[in-house]
C-alpha positions as CSV (number, residue, x, y, z in Angstrom):
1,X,-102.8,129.9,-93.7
2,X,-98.9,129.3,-93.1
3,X,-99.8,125.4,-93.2
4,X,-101.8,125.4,-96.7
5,X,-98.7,127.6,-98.3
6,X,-96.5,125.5,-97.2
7,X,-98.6,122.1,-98.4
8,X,-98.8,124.0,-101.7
9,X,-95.2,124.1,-102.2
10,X,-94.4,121.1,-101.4
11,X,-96.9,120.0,-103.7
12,X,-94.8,121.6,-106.6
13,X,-91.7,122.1,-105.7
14,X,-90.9,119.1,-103.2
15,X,-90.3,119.2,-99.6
16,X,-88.5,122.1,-98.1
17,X,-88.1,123.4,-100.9
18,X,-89.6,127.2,-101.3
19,X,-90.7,130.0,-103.2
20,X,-88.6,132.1,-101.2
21,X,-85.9,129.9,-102.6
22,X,-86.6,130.1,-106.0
23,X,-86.8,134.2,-105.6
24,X,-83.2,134.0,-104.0
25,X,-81.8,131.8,-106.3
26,X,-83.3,134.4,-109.0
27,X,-81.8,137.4,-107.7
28,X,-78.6,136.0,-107.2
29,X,-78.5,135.0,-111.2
30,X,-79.6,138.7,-112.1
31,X,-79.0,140.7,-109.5
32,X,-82.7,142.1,-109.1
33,X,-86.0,140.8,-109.4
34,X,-88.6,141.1,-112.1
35,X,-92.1,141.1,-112.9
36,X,-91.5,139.0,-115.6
37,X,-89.1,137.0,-113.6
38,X,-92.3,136.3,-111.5
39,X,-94.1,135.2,-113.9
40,X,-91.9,132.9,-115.5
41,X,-91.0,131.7,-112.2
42,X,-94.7,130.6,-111.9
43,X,-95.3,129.4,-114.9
44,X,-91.8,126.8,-114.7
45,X,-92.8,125.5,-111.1
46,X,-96.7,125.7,-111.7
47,X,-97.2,127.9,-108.3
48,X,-99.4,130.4,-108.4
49,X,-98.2,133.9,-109.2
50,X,-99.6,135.8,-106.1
51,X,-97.4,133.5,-104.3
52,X,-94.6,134.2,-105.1
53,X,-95.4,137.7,-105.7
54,X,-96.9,138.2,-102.0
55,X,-93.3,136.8,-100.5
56,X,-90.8,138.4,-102.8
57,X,-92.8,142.0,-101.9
58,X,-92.1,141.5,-98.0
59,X,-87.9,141.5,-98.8
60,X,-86.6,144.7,-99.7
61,X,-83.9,142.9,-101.8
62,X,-86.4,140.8,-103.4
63,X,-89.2,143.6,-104.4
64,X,-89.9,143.1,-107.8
65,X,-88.0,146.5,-109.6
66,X,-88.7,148.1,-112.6
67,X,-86.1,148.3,-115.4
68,X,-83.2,150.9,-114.7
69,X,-80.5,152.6,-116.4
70,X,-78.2,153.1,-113.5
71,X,-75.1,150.3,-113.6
72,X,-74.2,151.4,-110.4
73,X,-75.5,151.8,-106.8
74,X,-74.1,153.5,-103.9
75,X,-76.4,152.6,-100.6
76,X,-75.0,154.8,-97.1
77,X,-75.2,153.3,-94.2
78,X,-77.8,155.0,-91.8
79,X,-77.7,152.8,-89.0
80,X,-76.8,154.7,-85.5
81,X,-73.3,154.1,-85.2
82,X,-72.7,155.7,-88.7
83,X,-74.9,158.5,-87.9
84,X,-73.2,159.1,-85.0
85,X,-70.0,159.1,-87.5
86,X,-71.2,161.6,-89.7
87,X,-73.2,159.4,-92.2
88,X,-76.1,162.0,-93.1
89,X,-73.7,164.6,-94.2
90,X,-72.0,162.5,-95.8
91,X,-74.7,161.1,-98.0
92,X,-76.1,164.7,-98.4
93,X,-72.3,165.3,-99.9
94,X,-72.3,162.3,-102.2
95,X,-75.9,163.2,-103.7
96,X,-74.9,167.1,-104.0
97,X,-71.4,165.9,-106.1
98,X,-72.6,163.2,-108.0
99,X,-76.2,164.2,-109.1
100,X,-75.7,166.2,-112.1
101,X,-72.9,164.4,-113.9
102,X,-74.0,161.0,-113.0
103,X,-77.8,161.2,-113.4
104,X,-79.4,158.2,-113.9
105,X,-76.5,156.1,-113.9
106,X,-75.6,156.0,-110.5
107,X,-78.4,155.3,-107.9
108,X,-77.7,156.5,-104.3
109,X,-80.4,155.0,-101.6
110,X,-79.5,153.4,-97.9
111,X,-78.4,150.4,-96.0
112,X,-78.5,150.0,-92.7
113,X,-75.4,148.2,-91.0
114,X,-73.0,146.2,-92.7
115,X,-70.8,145.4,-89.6
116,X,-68.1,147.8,-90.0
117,X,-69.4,150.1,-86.7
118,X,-65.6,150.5,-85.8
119,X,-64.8,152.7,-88.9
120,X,-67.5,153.9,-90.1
121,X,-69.4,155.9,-91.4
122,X,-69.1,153.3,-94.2
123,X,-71.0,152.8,-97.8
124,X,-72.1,149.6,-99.8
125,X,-70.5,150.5,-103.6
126,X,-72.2,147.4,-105.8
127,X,-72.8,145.5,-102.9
128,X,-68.5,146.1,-101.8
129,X,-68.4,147.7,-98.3
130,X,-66.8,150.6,-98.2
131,X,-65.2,152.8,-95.2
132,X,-64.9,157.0,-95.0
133,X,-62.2,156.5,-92.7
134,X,-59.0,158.1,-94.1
135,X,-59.7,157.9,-97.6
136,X,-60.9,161.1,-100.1
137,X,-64.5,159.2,-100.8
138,X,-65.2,161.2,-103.5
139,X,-62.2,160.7,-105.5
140,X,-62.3,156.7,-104.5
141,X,-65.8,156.2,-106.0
142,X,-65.0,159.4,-109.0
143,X,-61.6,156.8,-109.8
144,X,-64.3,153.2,-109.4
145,X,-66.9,154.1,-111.7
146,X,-64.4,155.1,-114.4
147,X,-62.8,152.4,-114.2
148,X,-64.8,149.3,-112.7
149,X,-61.5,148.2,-110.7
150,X,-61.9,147.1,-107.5
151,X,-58.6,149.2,-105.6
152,X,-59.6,149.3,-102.3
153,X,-59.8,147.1,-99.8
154,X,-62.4,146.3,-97.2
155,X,-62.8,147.8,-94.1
156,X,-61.6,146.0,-90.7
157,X,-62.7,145.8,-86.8
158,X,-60.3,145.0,-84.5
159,X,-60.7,142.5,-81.8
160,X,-58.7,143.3,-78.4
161,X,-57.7,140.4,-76.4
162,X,-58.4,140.8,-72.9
163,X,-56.0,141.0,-70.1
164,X,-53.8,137.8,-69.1
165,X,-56.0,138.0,-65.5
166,X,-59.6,138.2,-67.4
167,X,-61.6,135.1,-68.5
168,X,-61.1,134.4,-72.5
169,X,-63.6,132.3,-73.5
170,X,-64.1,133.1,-77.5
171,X,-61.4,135.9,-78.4
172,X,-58.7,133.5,-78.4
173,X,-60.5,131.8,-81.5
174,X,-61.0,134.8,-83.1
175,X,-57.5,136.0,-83.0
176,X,-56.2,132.1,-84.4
177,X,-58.7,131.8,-86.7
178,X,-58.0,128.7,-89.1
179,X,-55.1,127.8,-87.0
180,X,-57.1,125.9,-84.4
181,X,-59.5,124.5,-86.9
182,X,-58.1,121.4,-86.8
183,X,-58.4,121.5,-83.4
184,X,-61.7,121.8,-83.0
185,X,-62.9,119.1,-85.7
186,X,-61.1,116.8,-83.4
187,X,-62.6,118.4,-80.6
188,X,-66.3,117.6,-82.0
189,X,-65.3,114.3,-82.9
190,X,-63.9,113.3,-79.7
191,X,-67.4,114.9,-77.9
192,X,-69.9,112.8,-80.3
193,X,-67.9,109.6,-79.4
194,X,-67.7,110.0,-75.8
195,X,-70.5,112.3,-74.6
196,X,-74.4,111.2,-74.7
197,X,-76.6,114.1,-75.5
198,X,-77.5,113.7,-72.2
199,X,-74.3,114.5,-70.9
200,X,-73.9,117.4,-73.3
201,X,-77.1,119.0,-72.0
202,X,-75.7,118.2,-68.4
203,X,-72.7,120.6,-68.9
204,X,-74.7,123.3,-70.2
205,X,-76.8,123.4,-68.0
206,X,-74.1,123.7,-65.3
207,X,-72.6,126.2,-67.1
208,X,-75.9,128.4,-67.0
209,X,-75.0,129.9,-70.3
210,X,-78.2,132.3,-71.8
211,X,-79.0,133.2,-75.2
212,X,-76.8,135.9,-76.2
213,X,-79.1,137.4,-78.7
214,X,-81.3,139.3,-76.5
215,X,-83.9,137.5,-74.6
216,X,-81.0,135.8,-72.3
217,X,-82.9,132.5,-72.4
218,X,-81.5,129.6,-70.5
219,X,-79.7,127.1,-73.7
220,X,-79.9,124.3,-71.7
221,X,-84.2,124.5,-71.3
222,X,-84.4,125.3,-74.7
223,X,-82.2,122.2,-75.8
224,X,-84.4,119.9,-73.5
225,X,-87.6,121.2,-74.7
226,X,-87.0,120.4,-77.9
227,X,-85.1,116.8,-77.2
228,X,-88.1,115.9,-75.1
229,X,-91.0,117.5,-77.9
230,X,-92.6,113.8,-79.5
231,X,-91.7,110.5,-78.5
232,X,-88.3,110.5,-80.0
233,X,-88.5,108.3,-82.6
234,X,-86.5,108.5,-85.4
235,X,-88.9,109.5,-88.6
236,X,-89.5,112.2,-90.6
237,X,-92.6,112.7,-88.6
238,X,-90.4,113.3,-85.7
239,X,-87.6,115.0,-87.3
240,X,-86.4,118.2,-85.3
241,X,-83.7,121.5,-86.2
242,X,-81.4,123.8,-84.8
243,X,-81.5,127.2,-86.5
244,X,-78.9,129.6,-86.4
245,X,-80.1,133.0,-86.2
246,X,-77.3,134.9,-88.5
247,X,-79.4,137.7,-89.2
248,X,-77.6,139.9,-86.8
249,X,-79.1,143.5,-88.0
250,X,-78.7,145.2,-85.2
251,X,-77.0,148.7,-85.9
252,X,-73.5,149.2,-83.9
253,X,-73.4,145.4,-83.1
254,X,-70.8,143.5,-85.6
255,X,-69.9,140.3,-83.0
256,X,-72.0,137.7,-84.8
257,X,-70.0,138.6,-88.4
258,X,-66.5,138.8,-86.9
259,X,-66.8,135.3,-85.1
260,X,-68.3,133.5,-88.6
261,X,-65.4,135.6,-90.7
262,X,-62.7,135.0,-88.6
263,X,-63.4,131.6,-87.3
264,X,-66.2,129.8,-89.3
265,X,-65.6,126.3,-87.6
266,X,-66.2,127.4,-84.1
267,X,-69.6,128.2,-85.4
268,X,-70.6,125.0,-86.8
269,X,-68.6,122.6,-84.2
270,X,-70.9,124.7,-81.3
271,X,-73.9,123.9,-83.7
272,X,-73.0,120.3,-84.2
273,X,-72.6,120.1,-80.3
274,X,-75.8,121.9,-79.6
275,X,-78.0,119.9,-82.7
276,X,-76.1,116.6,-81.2
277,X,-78.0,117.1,-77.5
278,X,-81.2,118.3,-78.4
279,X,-81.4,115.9,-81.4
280,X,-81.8,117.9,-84.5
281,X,-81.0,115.8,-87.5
282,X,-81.0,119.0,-89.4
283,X,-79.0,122.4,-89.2
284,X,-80.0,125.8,-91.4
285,X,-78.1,128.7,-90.9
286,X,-79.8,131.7,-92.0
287,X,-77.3,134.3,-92.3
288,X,-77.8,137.9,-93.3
289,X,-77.4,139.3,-97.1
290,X,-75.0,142.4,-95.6
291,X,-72.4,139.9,-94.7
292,X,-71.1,138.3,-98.0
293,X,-67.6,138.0,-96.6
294,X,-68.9,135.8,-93.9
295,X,-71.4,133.9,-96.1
296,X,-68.3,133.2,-98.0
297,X,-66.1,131.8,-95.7
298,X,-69.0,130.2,-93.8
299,X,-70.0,128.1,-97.2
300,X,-66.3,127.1,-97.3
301,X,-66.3,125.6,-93.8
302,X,-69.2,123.9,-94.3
303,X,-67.7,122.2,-97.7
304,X,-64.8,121.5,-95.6
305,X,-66.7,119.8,-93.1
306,X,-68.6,117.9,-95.9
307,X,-65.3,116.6,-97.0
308,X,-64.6,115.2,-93.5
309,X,-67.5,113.3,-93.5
310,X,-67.9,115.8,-90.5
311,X,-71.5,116.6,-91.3
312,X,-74.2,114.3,-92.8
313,X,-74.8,110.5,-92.2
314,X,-72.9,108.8,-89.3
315,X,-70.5,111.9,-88.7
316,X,-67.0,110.8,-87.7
317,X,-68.0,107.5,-87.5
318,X,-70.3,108.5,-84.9
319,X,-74.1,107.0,-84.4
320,X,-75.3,110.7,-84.9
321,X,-76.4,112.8,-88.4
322,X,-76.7,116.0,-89.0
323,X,-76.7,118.2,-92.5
324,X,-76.2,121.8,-92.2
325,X,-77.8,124.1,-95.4
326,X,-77.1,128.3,-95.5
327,X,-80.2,130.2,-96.1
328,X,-79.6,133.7,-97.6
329,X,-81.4,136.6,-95.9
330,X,-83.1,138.9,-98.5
331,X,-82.9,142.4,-95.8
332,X,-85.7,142.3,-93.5
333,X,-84.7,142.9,-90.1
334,X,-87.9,141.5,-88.6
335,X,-86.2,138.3,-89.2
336,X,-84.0,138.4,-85.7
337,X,-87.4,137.7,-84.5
338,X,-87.3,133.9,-83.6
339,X,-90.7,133.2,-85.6
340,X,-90.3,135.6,-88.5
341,X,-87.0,133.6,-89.4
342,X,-88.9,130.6,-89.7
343,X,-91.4,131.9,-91.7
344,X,-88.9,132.9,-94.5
345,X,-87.1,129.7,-93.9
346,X,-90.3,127.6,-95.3
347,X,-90.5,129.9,-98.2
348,X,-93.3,132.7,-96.8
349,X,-93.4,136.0,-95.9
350,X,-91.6,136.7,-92.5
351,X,-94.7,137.6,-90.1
352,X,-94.7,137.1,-86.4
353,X,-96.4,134.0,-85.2
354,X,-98.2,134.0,-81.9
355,X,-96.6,132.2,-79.3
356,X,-97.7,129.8,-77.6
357,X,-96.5,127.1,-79.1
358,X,-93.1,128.2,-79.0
359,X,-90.4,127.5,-81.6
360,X,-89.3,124.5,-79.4
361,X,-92.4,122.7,-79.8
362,X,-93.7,123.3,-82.7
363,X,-91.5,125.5,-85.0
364,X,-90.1,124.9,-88.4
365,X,-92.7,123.5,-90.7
366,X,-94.8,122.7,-87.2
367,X,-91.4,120.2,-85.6
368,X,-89.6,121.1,-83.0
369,X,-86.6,123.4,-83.3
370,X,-84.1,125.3,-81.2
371,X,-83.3,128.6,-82.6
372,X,-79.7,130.1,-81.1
373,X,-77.8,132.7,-81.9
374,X,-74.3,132.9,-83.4
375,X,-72.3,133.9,-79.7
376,X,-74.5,131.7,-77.8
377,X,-73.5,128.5,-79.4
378,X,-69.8,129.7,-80.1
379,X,-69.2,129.5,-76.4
380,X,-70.6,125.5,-76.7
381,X,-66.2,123.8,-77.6
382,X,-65.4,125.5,-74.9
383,X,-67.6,124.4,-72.0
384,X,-66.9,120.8,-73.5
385,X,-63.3,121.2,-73.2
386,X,-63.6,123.2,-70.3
387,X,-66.6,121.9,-67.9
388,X,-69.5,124.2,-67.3
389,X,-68.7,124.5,-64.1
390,X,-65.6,126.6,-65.0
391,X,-67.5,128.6,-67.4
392,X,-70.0,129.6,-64.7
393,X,-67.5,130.7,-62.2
394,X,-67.5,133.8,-64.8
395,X,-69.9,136.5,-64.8
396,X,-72.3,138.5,-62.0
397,X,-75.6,136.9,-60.7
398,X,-77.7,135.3,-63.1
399,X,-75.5,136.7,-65.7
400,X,-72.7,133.5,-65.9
401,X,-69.5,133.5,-68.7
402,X,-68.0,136.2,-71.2
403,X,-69.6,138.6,-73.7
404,X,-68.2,140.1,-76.9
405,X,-69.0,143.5,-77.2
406,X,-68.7,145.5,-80.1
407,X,-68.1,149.8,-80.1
408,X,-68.2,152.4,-82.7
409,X,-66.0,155.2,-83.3
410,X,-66.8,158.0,-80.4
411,X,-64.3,156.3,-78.4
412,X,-60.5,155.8,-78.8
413,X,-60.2,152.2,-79.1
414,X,-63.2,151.5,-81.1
415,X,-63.5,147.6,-81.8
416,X,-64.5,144.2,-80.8
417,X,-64.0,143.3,-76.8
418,X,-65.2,140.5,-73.7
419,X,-65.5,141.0,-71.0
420,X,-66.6,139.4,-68.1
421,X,-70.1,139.9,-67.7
422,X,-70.5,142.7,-64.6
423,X,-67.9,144.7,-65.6
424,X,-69.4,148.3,-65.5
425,X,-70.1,150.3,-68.9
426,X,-67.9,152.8,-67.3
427,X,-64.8,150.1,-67.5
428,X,-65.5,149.1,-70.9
429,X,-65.9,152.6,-72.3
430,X,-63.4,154.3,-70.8
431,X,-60.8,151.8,-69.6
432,X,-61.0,149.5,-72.1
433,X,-61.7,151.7,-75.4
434,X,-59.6,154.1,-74.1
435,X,-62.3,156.8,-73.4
436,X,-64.1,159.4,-75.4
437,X,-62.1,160.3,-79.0
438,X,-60.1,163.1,-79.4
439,X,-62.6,166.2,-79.0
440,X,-65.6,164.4,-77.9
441,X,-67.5,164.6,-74.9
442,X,-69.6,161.5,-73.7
443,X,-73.4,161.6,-74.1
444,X,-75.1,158.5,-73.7
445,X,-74.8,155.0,-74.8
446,X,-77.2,152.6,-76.4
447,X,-76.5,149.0,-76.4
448,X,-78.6,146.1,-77.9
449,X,-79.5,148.5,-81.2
450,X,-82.5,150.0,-82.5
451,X,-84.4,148.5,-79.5
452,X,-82.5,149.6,-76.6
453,X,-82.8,152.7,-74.4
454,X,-80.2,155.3,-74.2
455,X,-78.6,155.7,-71.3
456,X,-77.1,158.7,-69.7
457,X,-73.7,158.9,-68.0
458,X,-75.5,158.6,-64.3
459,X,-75.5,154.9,-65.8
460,X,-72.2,154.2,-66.7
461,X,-71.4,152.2,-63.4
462,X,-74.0,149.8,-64.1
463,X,-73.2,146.2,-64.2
464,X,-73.1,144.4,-68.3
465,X,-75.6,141.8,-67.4
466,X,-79.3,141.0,-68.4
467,X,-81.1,142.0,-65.4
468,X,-79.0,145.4,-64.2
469,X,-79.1,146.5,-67.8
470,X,-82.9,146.2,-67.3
471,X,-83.5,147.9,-64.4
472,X,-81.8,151.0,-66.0
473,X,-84.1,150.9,-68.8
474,X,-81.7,149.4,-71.0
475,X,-81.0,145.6,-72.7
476,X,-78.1,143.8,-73.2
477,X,-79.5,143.0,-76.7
478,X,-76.3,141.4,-79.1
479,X,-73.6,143.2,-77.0
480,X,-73.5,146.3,-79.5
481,X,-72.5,149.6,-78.1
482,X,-73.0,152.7,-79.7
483,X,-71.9,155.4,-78.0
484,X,-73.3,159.1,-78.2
485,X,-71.0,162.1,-78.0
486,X,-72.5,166.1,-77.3
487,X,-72.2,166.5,-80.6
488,X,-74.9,164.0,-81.8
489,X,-78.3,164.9,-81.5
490,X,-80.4,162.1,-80.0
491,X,-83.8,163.6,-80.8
492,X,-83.2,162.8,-84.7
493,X,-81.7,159.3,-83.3
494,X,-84.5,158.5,-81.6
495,X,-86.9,159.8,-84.8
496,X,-84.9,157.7,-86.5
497,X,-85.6,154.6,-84.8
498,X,-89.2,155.1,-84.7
499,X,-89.1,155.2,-88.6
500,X,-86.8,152.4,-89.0
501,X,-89.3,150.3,-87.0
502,X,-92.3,151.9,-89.7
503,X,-90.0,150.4,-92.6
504,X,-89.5,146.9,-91.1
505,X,-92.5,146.2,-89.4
506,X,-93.8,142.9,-90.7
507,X,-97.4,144.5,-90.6
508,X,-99.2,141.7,-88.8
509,X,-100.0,144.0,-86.0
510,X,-101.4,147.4,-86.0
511,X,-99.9,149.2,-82.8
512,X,-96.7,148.3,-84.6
513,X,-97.5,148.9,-87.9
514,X,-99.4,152.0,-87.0
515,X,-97.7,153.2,-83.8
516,X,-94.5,153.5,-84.9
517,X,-95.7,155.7,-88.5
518,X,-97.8,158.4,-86.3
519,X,-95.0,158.7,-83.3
520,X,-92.5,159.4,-86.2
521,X,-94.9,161.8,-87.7
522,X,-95.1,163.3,-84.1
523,X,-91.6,163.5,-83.4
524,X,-91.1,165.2,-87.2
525,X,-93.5,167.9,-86.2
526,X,-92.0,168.4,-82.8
527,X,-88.6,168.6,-84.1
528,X,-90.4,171.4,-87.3
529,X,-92.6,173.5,-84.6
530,X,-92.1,172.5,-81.1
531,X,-93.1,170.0,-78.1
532,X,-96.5,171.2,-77.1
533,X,-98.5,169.2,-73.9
534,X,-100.7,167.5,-76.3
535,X,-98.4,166.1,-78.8
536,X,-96.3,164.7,-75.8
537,X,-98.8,163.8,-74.7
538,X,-100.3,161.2,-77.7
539,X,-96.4,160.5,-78.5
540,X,-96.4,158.9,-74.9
541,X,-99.8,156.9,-75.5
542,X,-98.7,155.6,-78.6
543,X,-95.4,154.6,-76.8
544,X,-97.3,152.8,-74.2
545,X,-99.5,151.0,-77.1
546,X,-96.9,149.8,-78.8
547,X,-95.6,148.4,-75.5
548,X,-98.9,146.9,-74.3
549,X,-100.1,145.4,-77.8
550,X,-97.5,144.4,-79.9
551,X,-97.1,140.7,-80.9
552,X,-93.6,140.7,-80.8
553,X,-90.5,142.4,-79.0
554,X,-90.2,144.8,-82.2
555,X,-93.0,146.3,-81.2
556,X,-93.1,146.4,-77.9
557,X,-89.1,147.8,-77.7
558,X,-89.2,149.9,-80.2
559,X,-90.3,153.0,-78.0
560,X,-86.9,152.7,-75.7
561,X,-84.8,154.6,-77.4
562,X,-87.7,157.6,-77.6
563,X,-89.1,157.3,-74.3
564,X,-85.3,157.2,-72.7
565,X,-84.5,160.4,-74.1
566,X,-87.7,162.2,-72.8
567,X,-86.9,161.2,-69.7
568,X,-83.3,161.5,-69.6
569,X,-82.9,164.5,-71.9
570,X,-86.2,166.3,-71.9
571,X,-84.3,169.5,-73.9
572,X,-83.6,167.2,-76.8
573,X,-87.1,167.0,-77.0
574,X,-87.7,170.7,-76.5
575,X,-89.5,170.1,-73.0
576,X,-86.8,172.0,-70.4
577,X,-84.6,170.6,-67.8
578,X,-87.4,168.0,-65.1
């Protein structure tokens, strides 16, 4: 099906060029979508209507919406590290003062994460993030929609360098920012004149770096896979990408936004360096709608490069070309998932593929295509400059290098750190961030978002590395830490997962789709009238459904975060102490 929706908009519209495109491109000119801009959209580009009705349906910011009389919209931020700041009172506040005077003119609905986990809980005011942190909320938004004016500025995370004795592989960057841009333009140029891809792929290989969005796959494997997919000649049958995965949704984790704001280049040099030894002639970035300040700067780099004859043909006077082009997300969160991203890439709606084939072998429009995240590649100008072999003297068994971690505002410090991975959780919490804040008492953590368990304080000496995180019943996930104090109740965080996973489940199968509606059902009538055997006792099968026949990691993860707490804090649940 993909490949006839795909042939039919090329047929109209050229190639790589997509309905999911034109919809964007739409929405960005009005700032909604219409059923009449549908239809005018199909009528210009002679694509049939269901079309583009069927993709702009699966994007919440792309649903076609009826006419409104509200100029303003106020969305809270209920992912769990503002919960865990207060973010449901808050929005219960905000609805209670503003619904009677502003009725139909101001619209209050939700967002979930806009990367600001280290001051939260934080709001999206016409698309503007705003912080709760030391400010009277009521009287900033009362003063805003009087007045239209823009008076307040953005919130911040701060990044901590680590100690002079710890390995500092990408903070440095982030703390220079555009002063060692220069720096590494040169860098890049110098590494496509003198290194083959072959040697490229050597050193990364050495340097046993893994995918630092989740899965921890080896880079170097995936590079190869796809340099060695066809026969390597150079034609448009045999052409081959690198995707960035921007789409970093994850709730509490903020590590992919702070390295493209605060140093765009080292993004795009990594990508260069990673597209250069896997042979990808072409680079998309698809980089989440939550994140306009990154976007931003990220579009700015990129124009900078262009004007370096940096990217396209014969960069730097090099033998190698590469063009880089910044998709837009439109708020799905099943987009992380490797497949879904491509999907909405050629212009469709973001459903899970089956895999086999994987991405590498036959992923965007059916070519072969390595998709990396954001960190991953950032750590690529170093271990050129550096060697891989000093990159993997970092790190704890099969966990080699640094890892940004990002932490919300339970602890003291709250903000962006690396660490070495196999430092304990018990280090970074409570040595690094200072400890629990003023009048809290630690809980449990959850790192790796929505998807990852939550972990009680008998786990805090556990190593920050892929394979001890598992055996916990945690993930490592993007590095984001969202720590839990006794005041937070993690029965209505876990409900709250479960339903988030109802609201983003790309639908394509039903233990997902299904699963995770009735186990939030469940939980909401465990939480009204109690935990009896039987309702436990379906709650656990549906669990173990969704884990068994999910087609994705969506699905099958999504029951963590519930089944953790029943089995490390059985009262929450209304069970009694095991």
């Amino acid at each position: 099906m993909s490949k006839n929706l795909i042939a039919l908009q090329n047929r109209f519209l050229g190639n790589e060029k997509t309905a999911y495109g034109l919809l964007s491109a739409r929405r960005r000119q009005r700032g909604k979508i219409s059923t009449e801009d549908i239809d005018q959209l199909a009528a210009d580009h002679h694509l049939p209507a269901q079309l583009l009705r069927s993709t702009a349906e699966f994007y919440d910011e792309l649903k076609p919406q009826a006419a409104s009389a509200a100029t303003h919209h106020l969305q809270v931020c209920n992912g769990e590290a503002c919960r865990a700041a207060g973010s449901d009172d808050v929005k219960q506040q905000l609805v209670s003062h503003f619904a009677d005077r502003l009725a139909g003119k101001l619209e209050i609905g939700d967002v979930t994460c806009l990367g600001y986990c280290s001051s939260g809980p934080n709001l999206w005011l016409d698309q503007q993030p705003l912080s709760i942190a030391s400010r009277d909320i009521k009287k900033t938004i009362d003063h805003y929609l009087a007045t239209a004016a823009n008076n307040f500025e953005p919130p911040q995370n701060n990044c901590y360098l680590p100690a002079d004795d710890a390995p500092a592989v990408l903070m440095p960057y982030l703390q220079r920012g555009d002063q060692v841009t220069a720096g590494l333009y040169q860098q890049l140029k110098t590494a496509l004149a003198d290194y083959s891809p072959e040697q490229l792929l050597a050193q990364i290989r050495i340097s046993e770096l893994r995918g630092r969005g989740g899965a921890g796959f080896p880079l170097a494997t995936k590079l190869q896979t796809v340099r060695n997919s066809g026969n390597g000649v150079e034609n448009e049958s045999q052409k081959k990408y690198l995707v960035v995965n921007f789409d970093e949704g994850d709730a509490g984790a903020y590590i992919d936004k702070e390295l493209v704001e605060r140093c765009p280049a080292l993004l795009l040099c990594g990508a260069l360096l990673a597209a250069h030894a896997c042979g990808a002639s072409s680079i998309y970035i698809y980089a989440r709608l939550e994140y306009p300040e990154a976007r931003r700067r990220l579009a700015d780099a990129v124009q900078q490069l262009s004007s370096k004859q940096m990217i396209g043909d014969r960069i730097a006077g090099s033998e190698y070309s590469c063009d880089i082009t910044i998709i837009e997300g439109q708020g799905a969160y099943i987009c992380g998932e490797e497949t879904s991203l491509l999907r909405s890439i050629e212009g469709l709606p973001a459903t899970v593929s089956i895999r086999p084939p994987f991405p590498a072998e036959q992923g965007l429009w059916g070519r072969p295509t390595a998709v990396c995240n954001v960190e991953t590649l950032c750590n690529l100008p170093w271990i050129v400059e550096h060697g891989g072999k000093r990159y993997a003297k970092f790190g704890h068994e099969k966990s080699r290098g640094t890892k940004l971690v990002s932490l919300n505002t339970r602890v003291k410090r709250p903000g962006l750190y690396e660490v070495e991975l196999g430092t304990t959780l018990r280090q970074i919490i409570f040595d690094l961030a200072g400890g629990m804040a003023d009048g809290e008492i630690f809980k449990a953590v959850q790192i790796g978002g929505p998807l990852g368990g939550i972990l009680p304080a008998s786990a805090l000496d556990t190593p920050l590395a892929f394979e001890s995180l598992q055996q916990v019943g945690g993930i490592l996930g993007h590095g984001g830490m969202v720590i839990y104090s006794e005041n937070d109740d993690l029965a209505k965080i876990a409900r709250g997962v479960m339903a988030f996973c109802g609201r983003e489940s790309c639908g394509k199968c039903f233990p997902c789709r299904i699963g995770s509606v009735r186990a939030t059902e469940l939980l909401d009538q465990i939480s009204e009238s109690g935990a009896t055997p039987e309702r436990l006792e379906l709650l656990t099968d549906i669990c173990d459904t969704m884990k068994a026949g999910s087609l994705c990691a969506m699905g099958s993860m999504t029951p963590a975060a519930v089944e953790s707490v029943l089995t490390h804090f059985p009262t929450e649940l209304g069970q009694g102490e095991r």
